[in-house]
C-alpha positions as CSV (number, residue, x, y, z in Angstrom):
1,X,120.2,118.1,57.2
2,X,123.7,117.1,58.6
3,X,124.3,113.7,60.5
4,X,123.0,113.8,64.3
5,X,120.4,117.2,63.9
6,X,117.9,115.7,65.0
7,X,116.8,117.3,68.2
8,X,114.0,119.6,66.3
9,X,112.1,116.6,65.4
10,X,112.5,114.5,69.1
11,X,109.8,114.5,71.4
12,X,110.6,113.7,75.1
13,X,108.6,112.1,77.2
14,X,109.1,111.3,81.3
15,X,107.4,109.2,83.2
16,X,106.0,110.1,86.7
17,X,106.8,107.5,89.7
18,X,104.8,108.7,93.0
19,X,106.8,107.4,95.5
20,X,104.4,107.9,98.2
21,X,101.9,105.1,97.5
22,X,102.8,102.3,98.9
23,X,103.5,99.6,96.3
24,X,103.4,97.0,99.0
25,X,99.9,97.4,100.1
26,X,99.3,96.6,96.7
27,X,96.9,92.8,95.7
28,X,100.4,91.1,94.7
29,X,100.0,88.9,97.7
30,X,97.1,86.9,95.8
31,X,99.2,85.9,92.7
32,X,102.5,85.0,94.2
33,X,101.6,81.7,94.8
34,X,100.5,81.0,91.1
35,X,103.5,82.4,90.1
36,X,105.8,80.2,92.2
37,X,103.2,77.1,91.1
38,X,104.6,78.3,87.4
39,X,100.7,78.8,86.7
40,X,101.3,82.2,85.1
41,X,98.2,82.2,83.1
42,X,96.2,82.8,86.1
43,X,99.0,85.2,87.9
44,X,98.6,87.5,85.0
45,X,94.4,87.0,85.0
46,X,94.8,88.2,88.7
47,X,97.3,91.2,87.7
48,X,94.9,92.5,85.5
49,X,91.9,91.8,87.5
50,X,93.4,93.8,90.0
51,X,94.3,96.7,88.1
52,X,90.5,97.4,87.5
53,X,90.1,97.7,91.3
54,X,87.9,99.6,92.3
55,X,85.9,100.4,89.5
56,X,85.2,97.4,88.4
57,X,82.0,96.6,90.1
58,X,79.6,98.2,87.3
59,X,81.8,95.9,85.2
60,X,80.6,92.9,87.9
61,X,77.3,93.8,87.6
62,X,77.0,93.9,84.2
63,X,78.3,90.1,84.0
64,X,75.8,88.7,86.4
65,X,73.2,90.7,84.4
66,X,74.3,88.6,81.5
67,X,75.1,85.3,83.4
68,X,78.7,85.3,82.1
69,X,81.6,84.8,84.7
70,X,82.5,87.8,87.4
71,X,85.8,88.5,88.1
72,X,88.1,85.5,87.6
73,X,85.5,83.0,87.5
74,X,86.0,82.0,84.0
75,X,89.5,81.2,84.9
76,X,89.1,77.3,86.3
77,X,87.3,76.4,82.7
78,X,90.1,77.7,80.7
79,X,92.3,75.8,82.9
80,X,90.7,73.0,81.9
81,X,90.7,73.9,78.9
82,X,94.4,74.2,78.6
83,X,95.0,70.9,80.2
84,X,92.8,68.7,78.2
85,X,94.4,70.4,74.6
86,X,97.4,70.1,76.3
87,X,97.3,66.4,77.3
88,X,97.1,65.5,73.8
């Protein structure tokens, strides 16, 4: 195989952008402030809670069923958490 024949064993891929949702309707309101607080432990908890929307209510049932935090309730005792380990 000379240098550069490659082509037979490339795959390409392309990625699809719909540009007809509307990416500022979007929950990104909600984290901004942590992010501009620097708290981007709980900007990225609220990213990815969001990106479960809306099927993510069998998910929310299934925690209360098992009395472990919904949603991003766990957050605040991990913050606390953080800051006591961190304090030291």
């Amino acid at each position: 195989m000379a240098l550069g024949e490659f082509l037979d064993r490339t795959s390409i891929g392309l990625d699809f952008f719909d540009a007809s949702i509307n990416r500022t309707a979007g929950p990104s309101a909600s984290p901004r402030p942590r992010e501009a607080a620097e708290d981007f432990t709980a900007r990225l908890v609220l990213f990815e809670e969001s990106k479960s929307l809306p099927f993510d209510a069998a998910w929310h049932e299934h925690c209360r069923r098992t009395n472990v935090p919904v949603g991003t309730a766990w957050l605040g005792e991990v913050q606390s958490d953080e800051k006591a380990v961190l304090s030291k």
